[in-house]
C-alpha positions as CSV (number, residue, x, y, z in Angstrom):
1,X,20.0,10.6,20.7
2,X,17.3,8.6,18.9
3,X,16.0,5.6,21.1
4,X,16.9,2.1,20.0
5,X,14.2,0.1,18.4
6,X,13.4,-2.9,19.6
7,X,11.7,-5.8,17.3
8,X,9.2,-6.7,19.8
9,X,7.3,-3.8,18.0
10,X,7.7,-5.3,14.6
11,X,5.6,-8.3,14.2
12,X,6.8,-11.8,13.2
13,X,5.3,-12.3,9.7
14,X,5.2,-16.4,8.5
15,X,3.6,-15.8,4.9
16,X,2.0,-19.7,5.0
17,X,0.3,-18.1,8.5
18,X,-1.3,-15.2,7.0
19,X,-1.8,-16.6,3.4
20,X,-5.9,-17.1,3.5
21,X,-6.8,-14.1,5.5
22,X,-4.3,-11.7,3.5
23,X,-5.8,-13.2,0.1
24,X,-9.4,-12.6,1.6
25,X,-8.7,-9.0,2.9
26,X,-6.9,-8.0,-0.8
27,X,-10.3,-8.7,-2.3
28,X,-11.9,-6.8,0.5
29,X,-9.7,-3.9,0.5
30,X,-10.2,-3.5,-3.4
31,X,-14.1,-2.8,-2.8
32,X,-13.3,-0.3,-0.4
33,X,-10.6,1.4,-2.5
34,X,-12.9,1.5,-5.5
35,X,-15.5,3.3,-3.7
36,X,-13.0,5.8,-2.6
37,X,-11.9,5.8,-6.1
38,X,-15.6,6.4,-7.6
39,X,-16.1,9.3,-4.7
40,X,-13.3,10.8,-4.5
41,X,-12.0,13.9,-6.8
42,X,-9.4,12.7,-9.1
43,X,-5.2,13.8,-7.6
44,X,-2.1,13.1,-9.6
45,X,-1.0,9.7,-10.1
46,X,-4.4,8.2,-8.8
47,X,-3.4,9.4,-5.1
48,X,-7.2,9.5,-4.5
49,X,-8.0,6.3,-4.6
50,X,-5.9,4.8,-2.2
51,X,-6.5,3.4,1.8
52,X,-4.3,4.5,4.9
53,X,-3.1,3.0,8.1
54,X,-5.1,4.0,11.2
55,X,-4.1,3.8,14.7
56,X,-6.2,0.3,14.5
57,X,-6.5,-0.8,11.0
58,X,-6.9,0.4,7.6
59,X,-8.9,3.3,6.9
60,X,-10.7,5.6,3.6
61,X,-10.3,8.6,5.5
62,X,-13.1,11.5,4.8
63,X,-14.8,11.2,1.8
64,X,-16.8,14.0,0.2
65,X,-20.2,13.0,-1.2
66,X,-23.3,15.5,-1.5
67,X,-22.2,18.0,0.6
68,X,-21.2,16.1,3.8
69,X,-18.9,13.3,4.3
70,X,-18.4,9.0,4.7
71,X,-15.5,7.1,5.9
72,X,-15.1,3.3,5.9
73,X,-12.8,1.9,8.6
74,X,-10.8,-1.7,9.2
75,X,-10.7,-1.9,12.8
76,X,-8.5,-5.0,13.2
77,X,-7.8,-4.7,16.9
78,X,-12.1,-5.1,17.5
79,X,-12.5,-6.5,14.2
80,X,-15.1,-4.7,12.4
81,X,-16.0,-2.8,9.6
82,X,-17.3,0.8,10.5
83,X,-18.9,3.0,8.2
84,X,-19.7,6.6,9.5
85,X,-21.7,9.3,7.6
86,X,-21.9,12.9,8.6
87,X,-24.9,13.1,11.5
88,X,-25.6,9.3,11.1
89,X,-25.1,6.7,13.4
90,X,-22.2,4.5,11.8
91,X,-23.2,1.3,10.5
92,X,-21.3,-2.0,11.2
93,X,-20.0,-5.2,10.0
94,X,-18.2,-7.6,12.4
95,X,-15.1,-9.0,10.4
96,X,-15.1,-12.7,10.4
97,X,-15.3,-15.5,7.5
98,X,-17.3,-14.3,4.9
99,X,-17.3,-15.4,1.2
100,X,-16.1,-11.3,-0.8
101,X,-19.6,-12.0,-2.0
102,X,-21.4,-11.4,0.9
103,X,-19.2,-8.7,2.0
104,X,-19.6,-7.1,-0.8
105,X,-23.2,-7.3,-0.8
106,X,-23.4,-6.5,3.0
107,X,-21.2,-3.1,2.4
108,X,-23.4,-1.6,-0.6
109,X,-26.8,-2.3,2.0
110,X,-24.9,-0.6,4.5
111,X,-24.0,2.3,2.2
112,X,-27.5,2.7,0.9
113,X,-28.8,2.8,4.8
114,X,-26.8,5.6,5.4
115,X,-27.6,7.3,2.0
116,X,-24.5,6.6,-0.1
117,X,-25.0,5.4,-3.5
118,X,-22.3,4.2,-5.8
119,X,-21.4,2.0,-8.4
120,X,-17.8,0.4,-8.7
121,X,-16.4,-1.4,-11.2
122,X,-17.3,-4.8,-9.9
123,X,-13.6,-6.9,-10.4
124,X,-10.6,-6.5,-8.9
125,X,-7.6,-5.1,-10.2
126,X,-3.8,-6.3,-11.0
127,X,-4.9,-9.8,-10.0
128,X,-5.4,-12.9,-12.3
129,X,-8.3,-14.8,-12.1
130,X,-10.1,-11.5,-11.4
131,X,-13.3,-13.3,-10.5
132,X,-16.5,-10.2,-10.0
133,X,-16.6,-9.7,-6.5
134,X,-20.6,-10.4,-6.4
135,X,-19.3,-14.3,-7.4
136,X,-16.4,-14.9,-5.3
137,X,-17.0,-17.9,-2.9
138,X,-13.6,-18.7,-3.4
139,X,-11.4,-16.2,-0.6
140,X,-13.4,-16.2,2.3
141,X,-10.8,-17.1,5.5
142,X,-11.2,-14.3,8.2
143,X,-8.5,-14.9,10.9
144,X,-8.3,-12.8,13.5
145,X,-4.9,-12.6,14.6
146,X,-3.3,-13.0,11.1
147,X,-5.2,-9.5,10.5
148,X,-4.1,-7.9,13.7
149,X,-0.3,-9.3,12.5
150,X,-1.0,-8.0,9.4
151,X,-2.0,-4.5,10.6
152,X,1.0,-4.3,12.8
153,X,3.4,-4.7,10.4
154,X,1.7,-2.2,8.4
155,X,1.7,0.0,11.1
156,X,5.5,-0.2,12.2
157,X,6.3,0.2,8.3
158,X,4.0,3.4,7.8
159,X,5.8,5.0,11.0
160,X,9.5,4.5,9.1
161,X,8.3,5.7,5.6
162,X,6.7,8.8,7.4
163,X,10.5,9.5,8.6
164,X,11.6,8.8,5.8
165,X,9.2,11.2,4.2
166,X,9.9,13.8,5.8
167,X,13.8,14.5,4.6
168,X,12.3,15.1,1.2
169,X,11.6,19.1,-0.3
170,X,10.8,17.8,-3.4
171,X,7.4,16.5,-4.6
172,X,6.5,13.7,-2.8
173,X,3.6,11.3,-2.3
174,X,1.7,10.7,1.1
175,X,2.7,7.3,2.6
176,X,-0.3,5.4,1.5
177,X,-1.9,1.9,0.8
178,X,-2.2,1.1,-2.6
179,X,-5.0,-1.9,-2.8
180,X,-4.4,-2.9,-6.5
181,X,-1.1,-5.1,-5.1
182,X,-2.0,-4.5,-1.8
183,X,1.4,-2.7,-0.8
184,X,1.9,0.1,1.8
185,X,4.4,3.0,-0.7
186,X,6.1,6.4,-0.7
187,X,7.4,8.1,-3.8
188,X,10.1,11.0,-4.5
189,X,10.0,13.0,-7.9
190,X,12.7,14.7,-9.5
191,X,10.6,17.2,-11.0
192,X,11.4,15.8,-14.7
193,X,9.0,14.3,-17.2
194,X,9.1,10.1,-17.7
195,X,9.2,8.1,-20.6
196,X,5.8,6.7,-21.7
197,X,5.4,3.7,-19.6
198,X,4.3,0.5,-21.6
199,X,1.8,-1.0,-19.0
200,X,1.8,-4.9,-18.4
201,X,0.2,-5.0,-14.8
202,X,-2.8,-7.5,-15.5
203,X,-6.2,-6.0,-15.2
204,X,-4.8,-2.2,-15.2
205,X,-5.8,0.2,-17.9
206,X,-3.1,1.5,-20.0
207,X,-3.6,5.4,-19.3
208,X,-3.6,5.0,-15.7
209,X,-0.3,3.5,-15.4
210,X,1.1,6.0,-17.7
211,X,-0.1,8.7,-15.8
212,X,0.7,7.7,-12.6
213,X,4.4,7.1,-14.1
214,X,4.6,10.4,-16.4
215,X,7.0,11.8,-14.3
216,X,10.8,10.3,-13.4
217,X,10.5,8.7,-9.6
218,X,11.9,7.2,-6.7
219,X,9.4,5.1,-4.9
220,X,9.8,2.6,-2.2
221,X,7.3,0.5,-0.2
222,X,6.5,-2.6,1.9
223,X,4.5,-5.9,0.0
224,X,3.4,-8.8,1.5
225,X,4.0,-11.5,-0.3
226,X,2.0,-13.8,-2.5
227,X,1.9,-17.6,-3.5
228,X,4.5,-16.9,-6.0
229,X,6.7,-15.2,-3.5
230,X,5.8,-16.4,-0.1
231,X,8.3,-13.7,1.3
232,X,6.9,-10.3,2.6
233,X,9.6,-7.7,1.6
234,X,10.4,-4.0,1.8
235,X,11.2,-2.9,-2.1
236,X,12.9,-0.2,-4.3
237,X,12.9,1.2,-7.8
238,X,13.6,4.3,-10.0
239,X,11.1,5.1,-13.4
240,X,12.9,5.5,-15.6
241,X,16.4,3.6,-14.2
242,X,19.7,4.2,-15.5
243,X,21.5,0.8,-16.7
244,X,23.6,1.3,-13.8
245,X,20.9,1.5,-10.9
246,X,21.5,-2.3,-10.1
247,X,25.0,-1.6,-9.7
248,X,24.9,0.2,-7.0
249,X,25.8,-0.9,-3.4
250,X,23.2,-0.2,-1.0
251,X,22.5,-0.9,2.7
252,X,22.1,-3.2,4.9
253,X,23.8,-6.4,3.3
254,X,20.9,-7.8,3.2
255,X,19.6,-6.1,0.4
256,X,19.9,-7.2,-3.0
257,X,18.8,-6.4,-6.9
258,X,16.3,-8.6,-8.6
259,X,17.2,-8.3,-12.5
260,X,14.3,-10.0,-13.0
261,X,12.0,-6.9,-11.2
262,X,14.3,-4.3,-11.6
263,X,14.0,-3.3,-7.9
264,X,16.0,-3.9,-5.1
265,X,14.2,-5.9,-2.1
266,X,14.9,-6.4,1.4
267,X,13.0,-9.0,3.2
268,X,10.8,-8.0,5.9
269,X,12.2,-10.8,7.9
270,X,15.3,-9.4,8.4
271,X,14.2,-6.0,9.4
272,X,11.8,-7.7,12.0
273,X,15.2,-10.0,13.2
274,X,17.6,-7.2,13.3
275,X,18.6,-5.2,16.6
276,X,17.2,-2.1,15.1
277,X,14.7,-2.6,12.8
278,X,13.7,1.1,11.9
279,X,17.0,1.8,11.2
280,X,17.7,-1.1,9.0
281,X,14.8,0.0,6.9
282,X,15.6,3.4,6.9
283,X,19.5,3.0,6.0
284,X,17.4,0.9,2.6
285,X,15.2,3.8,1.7
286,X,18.3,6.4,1.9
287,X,20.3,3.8,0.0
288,X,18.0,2.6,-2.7
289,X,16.9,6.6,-2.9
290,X,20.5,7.4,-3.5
291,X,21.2,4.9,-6.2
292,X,18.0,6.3,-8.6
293,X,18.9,9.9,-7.5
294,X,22.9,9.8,-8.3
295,X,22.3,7.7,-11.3
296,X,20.0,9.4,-12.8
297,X,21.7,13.0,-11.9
298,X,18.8,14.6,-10.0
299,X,19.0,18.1,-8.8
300,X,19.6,16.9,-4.8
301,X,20.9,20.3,-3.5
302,X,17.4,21.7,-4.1
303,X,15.4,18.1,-3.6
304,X,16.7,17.4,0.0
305,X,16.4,18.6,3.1
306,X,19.2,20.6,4.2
């Protein structure tokens, strides 16, 4: 019998709390992600340029580069930054308020101590204003426990899509962190081609979102909210959908279809509330998956898990 959850492991999340410091880190993260992203070799779908959750933070994972490797690591339980090189002592920045100008500028010295040279593409991504990173004075809140909150939440999401994951024989992406919207995801494939996808995320070139959509998917993950939506959420949508994905009743009760978005959503509030929070969750992956899988007649005898 599977142990109950208990919510005391899924943090409370108030959006207005975490607003600054989650604004701040988004800027942060997209440095780090575009380094992995310039080191990297290229996977499928742009799977190599994205960040993981680490048993304290956010982390690169190994990174080849000349023959050895780097790794750059959150740490938001002791709150630094922690760059280790193969037979180099790591190099550290202590997390705390800093303008994304000066972190940005106190990354690259530390990279170039420990013999990495790269060059990113110096604005962010699928943000508007996307100010250069060398010039924004603007996000600079560094709070300690809103990060930790932030991490655990992460965290506790990660360890459900991983179980999730894992009832899936089909093609499937890691569970990974995504710093262009910020949002943790996993995504299912059918095994058929896609539709050439039109675009519209701002600040996203054309060919990469068609590539990473060139095949028909399932994807789900966890977002965090922004000032538009103050409401961290757990989400859900198919590419392509049938017209009749939105119809479909999926679990808990909580849930609902946004015709707007196209997705389904489930706030993260009322997984964190619930008496079983991992359960909750997972009953709106199976759901959600369900709905793009039946709707769009995927071959599920030979996708799933037996």
């Amino acid at each position: 019998m599977t142990p109950k959850s208990t919510n005391s492991q899924w943090p409370v999340l108030d959006f207005q709390e975490i607003e600054e410091t989650l604004a701040t880190l988004h800027q942060w993260i997209q440095i780090v992600g575009k380094i992995r992203l310039k080191t990297m070799p290229w996977q499928n779908h742009s799977w190599h340029v994205t960040l993981y959750v680490s048993p304290n933070g956010i982390t690169t994972q190994g990174i080849p580069f000349n023959g050895s490797f780097f790794q750059i690591d959150f740490d938001f339980e002791n709150h630094n930054l922690i760059i280790t090189a193969s037979q180099k002592a790591p190099e550290i920045i202590p997390l705390q308020s800093m303008t994304v100008a000066k972190f940005h500028d106190l990354l690259f010295e530390k990279l170039t101590k420990l013999g990495v040279e790269v060059t990113i593409h110096g604005s962010p991504n699928e943000m508007e204003p996307a100010i250069p990173f060398k010039e924004n004075t603007t996000n600079k809140t560094y709070d300690p426990v809103a990060a930790n909150t932030i991490w655990k939440a992460l965290m506790q999401a990660n360890c459900t899509f991983q179980k999730f994951r894992s009832q899936y024989i089909g093609k499937c992406s890691p569970v990974h962190l995504f710093w262009g919207a910020f949002d943790l995801a996993v995504t299912r494939f059918s095994g058929k081609d896609a539709p050439l996808h039109q675009g519209g995320m701002p600040n996203m070139p054309l060919e990469v979102m068609q590539e990473a959509y060139s095949k028909e998917v399932s994807s789900a993950g966890f977002w965090l909210g922004s000032k538009d939506f103050p409401v961290p959420s757990f989400y859900a949508y198919a590419y392509p959908s049938s017209p009749e994905f939105g119809n479909q009743k999926v679990a808990p009760k909580q849930a609902f279809y946004s015709e707007e978005m196209g997705e389904f959503f489930l706030k993260y509030g009322d997984v964190q509330q619930s008496d079983n929070p991992e359960q909750m969750l997972l009953d709106f992956l199976q759901s959600t998956y369900e709905a793009a899988a039946e709707t769009s007649k995927w071959d599920r005898d030979n996708l799933e898990r037996k």
